[in-house]
VEXZAKOL-189516 format. One line per field, with one value per residue: residue in three letters; residue number from 1; x, y, z of N, C-alpha, C in turn. Coordinates in pm, 1 decimal, padded with zeros to 6 digits. Layout:
<recs>
r	(Ala,...)
k	(NUM,...)
n_c1	(X,...)
n_c2	(Y,...)
n_c3	(Z,...)
ca_c1	(X,...)
ca_c2	(Y,...)
ca_c3	(Z,...)
c_c1	(X,...)
c_c2	(Y,...)
c_c3	(Z,...)
</recs>
This chain:
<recs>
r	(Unk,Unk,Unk,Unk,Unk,Unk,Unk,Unk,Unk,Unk,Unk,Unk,Unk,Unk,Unk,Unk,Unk,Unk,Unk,Unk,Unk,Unk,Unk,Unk,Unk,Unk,Unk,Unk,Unk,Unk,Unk,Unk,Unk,Unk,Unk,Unk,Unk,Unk,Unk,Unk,Unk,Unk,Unk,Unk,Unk,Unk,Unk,Unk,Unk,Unk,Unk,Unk,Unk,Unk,Unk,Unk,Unk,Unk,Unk,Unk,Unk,Unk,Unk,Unk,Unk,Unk,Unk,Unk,Unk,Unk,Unk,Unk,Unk,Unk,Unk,Unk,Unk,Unk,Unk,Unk,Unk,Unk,Unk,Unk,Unk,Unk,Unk,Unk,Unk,Unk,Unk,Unk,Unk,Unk,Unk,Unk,Unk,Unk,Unk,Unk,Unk,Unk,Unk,Unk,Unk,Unk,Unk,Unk,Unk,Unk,Unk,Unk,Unk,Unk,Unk,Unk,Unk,Unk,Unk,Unk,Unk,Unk,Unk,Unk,Unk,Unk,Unk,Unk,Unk,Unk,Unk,Unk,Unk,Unk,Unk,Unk,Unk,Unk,Unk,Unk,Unk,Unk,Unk,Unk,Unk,Unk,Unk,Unk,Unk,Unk,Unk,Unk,Unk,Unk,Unk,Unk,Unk,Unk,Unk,Unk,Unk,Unk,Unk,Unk,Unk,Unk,Unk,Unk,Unk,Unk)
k	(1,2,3,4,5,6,7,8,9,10,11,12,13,14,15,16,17,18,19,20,21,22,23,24,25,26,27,28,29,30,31,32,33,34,35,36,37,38,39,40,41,42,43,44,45,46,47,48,49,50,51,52,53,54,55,56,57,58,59,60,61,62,63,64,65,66,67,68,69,70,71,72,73,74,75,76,77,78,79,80,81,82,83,84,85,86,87,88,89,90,91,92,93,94,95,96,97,98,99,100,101,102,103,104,105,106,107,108,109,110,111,112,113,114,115,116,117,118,119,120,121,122,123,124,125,126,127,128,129,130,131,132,133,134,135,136,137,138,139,140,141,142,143,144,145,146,147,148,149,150,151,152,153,154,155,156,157,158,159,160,161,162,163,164,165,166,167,168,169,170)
n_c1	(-03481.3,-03260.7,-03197.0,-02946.3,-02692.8,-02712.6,-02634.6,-02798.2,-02982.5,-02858.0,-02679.6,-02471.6,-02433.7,-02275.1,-02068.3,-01731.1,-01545.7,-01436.3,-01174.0,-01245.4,-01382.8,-01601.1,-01653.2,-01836.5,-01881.1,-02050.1,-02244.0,-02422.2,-02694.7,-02940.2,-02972.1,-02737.4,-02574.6,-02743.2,-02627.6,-02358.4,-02454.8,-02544.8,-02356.2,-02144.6,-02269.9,-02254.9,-01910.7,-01909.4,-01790.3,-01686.8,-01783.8,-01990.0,-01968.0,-02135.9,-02132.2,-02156.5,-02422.8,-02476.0,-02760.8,-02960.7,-03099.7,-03359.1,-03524.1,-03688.9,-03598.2,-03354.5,-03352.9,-03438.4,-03238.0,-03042.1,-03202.8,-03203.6,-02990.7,-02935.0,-03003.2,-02843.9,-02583.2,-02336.4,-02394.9,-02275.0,-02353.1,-02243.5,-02217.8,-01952.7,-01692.4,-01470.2,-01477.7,-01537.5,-01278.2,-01110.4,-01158.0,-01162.9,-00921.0,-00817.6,-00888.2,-00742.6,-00711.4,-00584.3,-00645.2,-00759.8,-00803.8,-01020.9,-00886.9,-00858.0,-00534.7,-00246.8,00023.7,-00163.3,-00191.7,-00216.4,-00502.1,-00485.3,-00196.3,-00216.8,-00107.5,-00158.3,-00068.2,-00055.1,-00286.4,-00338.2,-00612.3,-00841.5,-00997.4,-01184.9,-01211.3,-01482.1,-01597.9,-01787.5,-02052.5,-01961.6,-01810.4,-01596.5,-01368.7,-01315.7,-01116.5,-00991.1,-01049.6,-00908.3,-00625.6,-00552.4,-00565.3,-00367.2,-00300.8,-00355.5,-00557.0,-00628.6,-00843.3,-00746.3,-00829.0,-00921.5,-01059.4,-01247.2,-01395.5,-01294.7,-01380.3,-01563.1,-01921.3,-01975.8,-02097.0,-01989.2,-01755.0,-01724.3,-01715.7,-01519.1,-01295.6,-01355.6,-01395.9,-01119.9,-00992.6,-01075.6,-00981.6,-00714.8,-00697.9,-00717.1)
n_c2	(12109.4,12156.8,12441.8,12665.7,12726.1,13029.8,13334.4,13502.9,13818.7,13900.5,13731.3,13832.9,14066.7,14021.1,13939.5,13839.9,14096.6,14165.2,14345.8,14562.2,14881.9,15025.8,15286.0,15467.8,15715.1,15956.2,15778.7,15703.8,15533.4,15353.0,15081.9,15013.5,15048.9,14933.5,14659.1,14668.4,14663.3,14415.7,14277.8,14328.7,14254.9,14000.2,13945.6,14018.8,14305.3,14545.1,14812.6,15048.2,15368.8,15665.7,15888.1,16236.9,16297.9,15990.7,15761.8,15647.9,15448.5,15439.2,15260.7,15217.5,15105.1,15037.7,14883.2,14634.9,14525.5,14535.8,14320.5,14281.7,14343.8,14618.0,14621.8,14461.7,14563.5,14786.2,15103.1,15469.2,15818.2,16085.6,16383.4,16507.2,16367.3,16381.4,16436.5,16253.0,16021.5,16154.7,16115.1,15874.0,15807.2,15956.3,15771.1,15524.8,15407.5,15256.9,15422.8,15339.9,15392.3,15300.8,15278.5,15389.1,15516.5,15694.4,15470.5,15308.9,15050.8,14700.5,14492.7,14205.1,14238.5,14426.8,14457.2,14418.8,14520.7,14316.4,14329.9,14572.2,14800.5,14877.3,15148.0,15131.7,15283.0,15395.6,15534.2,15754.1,15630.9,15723.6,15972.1,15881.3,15849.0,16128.5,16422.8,16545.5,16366.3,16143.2,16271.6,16257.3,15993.3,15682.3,15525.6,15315.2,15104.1,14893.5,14708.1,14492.8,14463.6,14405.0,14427.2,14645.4,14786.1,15002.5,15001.9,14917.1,14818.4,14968.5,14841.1,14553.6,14595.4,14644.0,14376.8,14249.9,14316.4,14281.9,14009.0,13969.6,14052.8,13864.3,13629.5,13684.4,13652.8,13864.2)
n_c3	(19475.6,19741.7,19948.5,19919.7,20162.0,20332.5,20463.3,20736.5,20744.8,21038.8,21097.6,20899.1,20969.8,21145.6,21055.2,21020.2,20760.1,20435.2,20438.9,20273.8,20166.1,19924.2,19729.1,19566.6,19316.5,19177.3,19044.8,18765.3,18765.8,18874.2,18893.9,18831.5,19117.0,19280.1,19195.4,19254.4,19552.5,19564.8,19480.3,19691.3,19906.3,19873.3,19848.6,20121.9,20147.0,20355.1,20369.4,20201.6,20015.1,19906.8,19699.0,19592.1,19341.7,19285.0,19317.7,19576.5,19840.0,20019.4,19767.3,19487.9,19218.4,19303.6,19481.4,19348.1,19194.0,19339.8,19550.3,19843.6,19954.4,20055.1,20310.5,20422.0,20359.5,20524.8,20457.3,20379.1,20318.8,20120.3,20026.1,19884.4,19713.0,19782.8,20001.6,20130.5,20065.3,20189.9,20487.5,20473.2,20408.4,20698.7,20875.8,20777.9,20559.4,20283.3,19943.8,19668.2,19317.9,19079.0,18756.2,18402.9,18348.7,18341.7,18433.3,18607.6,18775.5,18655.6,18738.6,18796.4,18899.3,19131.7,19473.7,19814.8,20124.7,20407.9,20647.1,20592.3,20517.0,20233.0,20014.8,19781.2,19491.3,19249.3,18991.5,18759.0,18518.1,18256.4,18282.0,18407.9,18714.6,18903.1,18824.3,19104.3,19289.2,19201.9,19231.0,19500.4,19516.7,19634.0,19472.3,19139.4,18996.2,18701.8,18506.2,18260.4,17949.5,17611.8,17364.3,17125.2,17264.4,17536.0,17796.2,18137.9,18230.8,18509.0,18800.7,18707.4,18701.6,18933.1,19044.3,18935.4,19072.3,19312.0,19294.9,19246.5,19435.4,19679.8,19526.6,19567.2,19864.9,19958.9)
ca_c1	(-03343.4,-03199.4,-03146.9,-02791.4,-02657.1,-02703.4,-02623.7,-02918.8,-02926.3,-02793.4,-02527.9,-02400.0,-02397.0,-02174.8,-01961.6,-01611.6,-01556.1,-01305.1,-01113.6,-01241.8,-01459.3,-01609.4,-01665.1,-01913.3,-01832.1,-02163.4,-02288.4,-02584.7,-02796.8,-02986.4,-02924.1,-02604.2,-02614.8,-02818.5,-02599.9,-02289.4,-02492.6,-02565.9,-02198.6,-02045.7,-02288.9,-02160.8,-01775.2,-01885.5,-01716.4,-01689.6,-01884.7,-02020.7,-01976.6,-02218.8,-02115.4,-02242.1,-02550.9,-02523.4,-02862.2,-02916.0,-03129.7,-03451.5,-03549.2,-03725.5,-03534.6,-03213.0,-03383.9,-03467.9,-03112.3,-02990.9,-03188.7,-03231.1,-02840.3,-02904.8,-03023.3,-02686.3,-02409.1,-02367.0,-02339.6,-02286.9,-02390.4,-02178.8,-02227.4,-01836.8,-01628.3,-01312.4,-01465.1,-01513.0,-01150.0,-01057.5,-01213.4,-01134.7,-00734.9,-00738.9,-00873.4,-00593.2,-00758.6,-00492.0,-00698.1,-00735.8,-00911.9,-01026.1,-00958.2,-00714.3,-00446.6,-00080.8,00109.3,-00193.1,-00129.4,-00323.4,-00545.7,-00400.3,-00057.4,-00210.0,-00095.9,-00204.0,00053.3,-00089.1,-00354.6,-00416.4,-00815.2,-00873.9,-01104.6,-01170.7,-01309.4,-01542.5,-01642.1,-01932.1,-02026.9,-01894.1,-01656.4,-01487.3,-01336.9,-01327.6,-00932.8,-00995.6,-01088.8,-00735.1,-00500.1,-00583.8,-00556.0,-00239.8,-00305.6,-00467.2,-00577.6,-00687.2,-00842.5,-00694.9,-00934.1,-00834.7,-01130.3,-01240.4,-01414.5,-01190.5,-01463.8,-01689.3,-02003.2,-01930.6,-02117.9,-01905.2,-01567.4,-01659.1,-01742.9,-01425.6,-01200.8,-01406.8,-01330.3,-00973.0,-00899.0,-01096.5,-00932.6,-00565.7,-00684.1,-00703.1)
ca_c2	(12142.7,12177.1,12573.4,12678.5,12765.1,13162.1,13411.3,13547.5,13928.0,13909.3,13685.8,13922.8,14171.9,13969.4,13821.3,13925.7,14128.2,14173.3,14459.8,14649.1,14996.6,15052.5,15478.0,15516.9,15861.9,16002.5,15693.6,15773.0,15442.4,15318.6,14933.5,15009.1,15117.1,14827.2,14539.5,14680.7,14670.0,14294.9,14230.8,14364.3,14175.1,13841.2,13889.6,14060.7,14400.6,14634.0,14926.3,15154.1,15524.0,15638.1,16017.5,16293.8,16244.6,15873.2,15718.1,15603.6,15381.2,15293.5,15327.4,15078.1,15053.2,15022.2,14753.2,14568.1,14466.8,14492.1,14164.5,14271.7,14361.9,14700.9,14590.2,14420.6,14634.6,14890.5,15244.2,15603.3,15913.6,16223.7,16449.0,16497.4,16206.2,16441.7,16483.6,16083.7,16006.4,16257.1,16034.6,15680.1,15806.1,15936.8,15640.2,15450.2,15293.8,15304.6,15478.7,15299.7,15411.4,15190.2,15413.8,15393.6,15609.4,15667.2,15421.3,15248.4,14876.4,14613.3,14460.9,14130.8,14252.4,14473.5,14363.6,14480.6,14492.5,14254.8,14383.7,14722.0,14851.6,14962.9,15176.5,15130.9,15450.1,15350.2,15630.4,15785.0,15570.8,15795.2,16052.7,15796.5,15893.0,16269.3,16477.4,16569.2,16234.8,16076.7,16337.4,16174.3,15832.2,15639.7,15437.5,15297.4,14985.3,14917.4,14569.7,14426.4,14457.6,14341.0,14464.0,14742.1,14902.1,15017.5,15006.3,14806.6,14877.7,15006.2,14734.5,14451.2,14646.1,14659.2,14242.3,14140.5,14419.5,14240.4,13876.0,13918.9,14104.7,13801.6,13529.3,13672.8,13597.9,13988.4)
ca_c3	(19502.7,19888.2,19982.2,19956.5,20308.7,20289.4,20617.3,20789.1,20780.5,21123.5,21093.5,20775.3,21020.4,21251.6,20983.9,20975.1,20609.5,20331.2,20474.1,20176.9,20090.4,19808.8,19697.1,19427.7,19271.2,19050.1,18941.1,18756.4,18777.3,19028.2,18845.0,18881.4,19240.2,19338.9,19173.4,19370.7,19687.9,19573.9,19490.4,19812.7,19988.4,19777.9,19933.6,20257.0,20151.3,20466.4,20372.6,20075.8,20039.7,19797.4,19693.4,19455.8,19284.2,19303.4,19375.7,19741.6,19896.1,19951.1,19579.1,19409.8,19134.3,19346.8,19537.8,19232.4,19129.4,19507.3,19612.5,19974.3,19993.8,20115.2,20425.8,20520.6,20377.6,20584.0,20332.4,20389.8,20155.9,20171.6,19914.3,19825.0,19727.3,19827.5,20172.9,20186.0,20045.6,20323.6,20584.1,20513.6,20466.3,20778.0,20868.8,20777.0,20440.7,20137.5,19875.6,19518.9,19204.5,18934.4,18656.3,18322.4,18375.7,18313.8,18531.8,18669.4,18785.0,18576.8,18861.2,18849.2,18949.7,19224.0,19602.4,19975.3,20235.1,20526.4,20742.2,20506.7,20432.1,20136.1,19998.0,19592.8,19439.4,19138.2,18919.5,18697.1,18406.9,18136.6,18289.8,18555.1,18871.1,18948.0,18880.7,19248.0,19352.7,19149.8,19290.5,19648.5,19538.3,19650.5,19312.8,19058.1,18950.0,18548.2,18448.0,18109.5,17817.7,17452.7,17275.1,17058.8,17390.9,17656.6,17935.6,18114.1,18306.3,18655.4,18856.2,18599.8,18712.1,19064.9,19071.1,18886.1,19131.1,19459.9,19332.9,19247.4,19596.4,19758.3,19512.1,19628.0,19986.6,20074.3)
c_c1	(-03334.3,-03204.0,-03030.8,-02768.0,-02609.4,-02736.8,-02766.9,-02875.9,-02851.7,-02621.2,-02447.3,-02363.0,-02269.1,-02050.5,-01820.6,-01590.5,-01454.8,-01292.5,-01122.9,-01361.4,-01481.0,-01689.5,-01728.8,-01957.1,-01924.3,-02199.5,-02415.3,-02715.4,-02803.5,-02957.8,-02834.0,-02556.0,-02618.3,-02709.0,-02466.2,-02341.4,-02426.7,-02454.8,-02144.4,-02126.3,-02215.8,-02016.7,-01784.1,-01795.9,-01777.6,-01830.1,-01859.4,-02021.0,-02075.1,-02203.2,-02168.5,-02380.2,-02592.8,-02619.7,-02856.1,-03070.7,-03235.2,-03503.9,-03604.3,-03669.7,-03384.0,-03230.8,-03401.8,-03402.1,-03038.3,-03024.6,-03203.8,-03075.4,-02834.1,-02963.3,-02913.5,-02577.1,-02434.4,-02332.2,-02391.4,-02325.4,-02264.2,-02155.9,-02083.4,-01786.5,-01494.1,-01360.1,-01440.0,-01342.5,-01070.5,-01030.2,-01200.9,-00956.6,-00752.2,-00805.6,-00836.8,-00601.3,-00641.1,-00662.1,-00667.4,-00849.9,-00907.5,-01062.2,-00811.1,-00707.2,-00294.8,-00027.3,00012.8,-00099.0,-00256.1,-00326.2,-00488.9,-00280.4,-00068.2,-00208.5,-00095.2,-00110.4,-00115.7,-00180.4,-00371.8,-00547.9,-00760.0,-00980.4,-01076.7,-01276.5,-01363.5,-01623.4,-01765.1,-01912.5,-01913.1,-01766.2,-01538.6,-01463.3,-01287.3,-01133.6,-00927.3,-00968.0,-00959.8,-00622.1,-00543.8,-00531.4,-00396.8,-00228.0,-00423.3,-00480.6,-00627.7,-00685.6,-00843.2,-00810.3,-00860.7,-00909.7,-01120.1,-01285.7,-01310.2,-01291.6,-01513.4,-01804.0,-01986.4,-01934.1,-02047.7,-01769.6,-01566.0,-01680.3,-01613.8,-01371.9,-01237.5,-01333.1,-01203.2,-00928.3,-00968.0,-01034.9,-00736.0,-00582.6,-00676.0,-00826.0)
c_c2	(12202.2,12342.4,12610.1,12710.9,12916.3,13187.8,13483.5,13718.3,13935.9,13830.5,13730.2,14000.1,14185.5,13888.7,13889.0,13948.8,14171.0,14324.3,14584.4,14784.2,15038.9,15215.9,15451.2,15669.4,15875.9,15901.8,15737.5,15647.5,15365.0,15137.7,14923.6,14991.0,14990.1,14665.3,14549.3,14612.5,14512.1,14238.1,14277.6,14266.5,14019.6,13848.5,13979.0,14208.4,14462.9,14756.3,14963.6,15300.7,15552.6,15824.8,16081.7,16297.1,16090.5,15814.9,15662.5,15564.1,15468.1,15382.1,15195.2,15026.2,15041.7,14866.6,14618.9,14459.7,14407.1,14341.7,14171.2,14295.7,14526.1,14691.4,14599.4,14455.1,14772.6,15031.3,15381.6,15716.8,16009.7,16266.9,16495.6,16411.9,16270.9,16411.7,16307.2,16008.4,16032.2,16156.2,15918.9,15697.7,15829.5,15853.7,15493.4,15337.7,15377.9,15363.0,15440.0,15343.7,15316.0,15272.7,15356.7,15499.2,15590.5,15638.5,15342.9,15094.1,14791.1,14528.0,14278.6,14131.3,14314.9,14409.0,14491.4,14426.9,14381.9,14366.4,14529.8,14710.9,14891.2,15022.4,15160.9,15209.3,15405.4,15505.8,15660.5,15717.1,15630.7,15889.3,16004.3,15871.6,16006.1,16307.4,16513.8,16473.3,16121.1,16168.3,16319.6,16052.0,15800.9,15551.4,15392.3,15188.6,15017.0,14771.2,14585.5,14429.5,14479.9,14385.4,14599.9,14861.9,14907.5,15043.5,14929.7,14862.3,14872.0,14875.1,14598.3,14467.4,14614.1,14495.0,14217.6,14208.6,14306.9,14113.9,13852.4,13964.9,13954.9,13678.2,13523.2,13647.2,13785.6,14011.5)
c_c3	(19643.4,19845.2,20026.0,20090.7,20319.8,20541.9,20625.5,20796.4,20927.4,21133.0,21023.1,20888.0,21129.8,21229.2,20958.0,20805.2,20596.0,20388.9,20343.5,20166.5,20011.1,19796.1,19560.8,19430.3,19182.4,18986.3,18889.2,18757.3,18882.8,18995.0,18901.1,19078.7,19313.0,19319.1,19251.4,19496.8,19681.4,19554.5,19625.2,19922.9,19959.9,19833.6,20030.8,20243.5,20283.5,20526.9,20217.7,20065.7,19902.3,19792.7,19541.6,19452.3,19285.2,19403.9,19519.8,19760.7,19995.7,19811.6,19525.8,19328.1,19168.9,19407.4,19432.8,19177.4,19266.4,19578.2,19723.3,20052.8,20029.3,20240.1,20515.6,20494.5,20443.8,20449.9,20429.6,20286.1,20240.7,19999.1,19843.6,19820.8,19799.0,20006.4,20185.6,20219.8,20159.0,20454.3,20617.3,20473.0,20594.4,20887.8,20880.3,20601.0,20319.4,20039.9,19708.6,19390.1,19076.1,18806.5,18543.5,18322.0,18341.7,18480.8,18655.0,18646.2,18736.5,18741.4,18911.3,18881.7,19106.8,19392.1,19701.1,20040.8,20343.2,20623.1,20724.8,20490.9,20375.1,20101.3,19834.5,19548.8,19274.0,19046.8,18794.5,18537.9,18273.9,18157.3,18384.1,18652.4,18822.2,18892.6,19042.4,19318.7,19305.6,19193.0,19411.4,19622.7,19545.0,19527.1,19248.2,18963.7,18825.2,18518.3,18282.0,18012.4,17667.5,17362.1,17208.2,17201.0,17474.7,17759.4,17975.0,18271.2,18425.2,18784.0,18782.9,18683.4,18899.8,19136.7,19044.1,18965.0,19247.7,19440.3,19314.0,19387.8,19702.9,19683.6,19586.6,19767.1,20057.0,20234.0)
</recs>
């Protein structure tokens, strides 16, 4: 079988990206961690903030799942997600959390004005995104689920969030 036509770490580095930021708030697994990386590399997201306790890079078991995708997304640590939030508003990045909430917007309804960043704040497996870290956010996205669970594993939430903002053309 031929070799798909994949970017060279350099040319990732030189590739224009989805005007998006992704904020991981206390994740606690380095799986987790890692399959982000490897999803943001998959639609070219912007950058990674990686706050809290959430694992950080190099780690073997981040690398594991990652695939060689922390190479080419660029990521930051900062030990508060408030200070981050802080930083990419002023910025100029709208500020979204993927969290159920009263009066979120189910993620296929959610729309970006023209030539907005965003940043999308992803939260700790079990206690989700921070009250600190949601009284900042300008909103809040919530994908549709029909089942008996109402969740789904962090790296899951932050693939289907990436490909609907890159299937609407953001």
């Amino acid at each position: 079988m031929d070799e798909l036509p994949r970017k060279s770490a350099d040319e990732f580095r030189r590739a224009d990206k989805l005007p998006v930021v992704l904020l991981l708030e206390n994740i606690r697994s380095m799986h987790n961690v890692g399959s982000v990386f490897r999803t943001a590399d998959a639609f070219l997201a912007s950058h990674i903030y990686l706050c809290g306790y959430t694992p950080r890079p190099p780690h073997r078991d981040i690398h594991k799942t990652a695939l060689g995708a922390t190479e080419t997304v660029a990521w930051t640590y900062l030990h508060s997600a408030v200070d981050a939030v802080q930083q990419l508003r002023d910025a100029g990045h709208r500020i979204v959390a993927v969290e159920q909430v009263e009066n979120s917007i189910p993620l296929q309804s959610f729309a970006r004005t023209a030539g907005e960043e965003l940043a999308v704040v992803f939260g700790n497996e079990v206690e989700g995104v921070s009250e600190q870290v949601l009284a900042l956010c300008d909103a809040c996205i919530e994908i549709p689920q029909f089942g008996m669970k109402h969740s789904l594993n962090v790296s899951v939430a932050a693939g289907m969030v990436l490909w609907e903002l890159v299937r609407k053309g953001i």
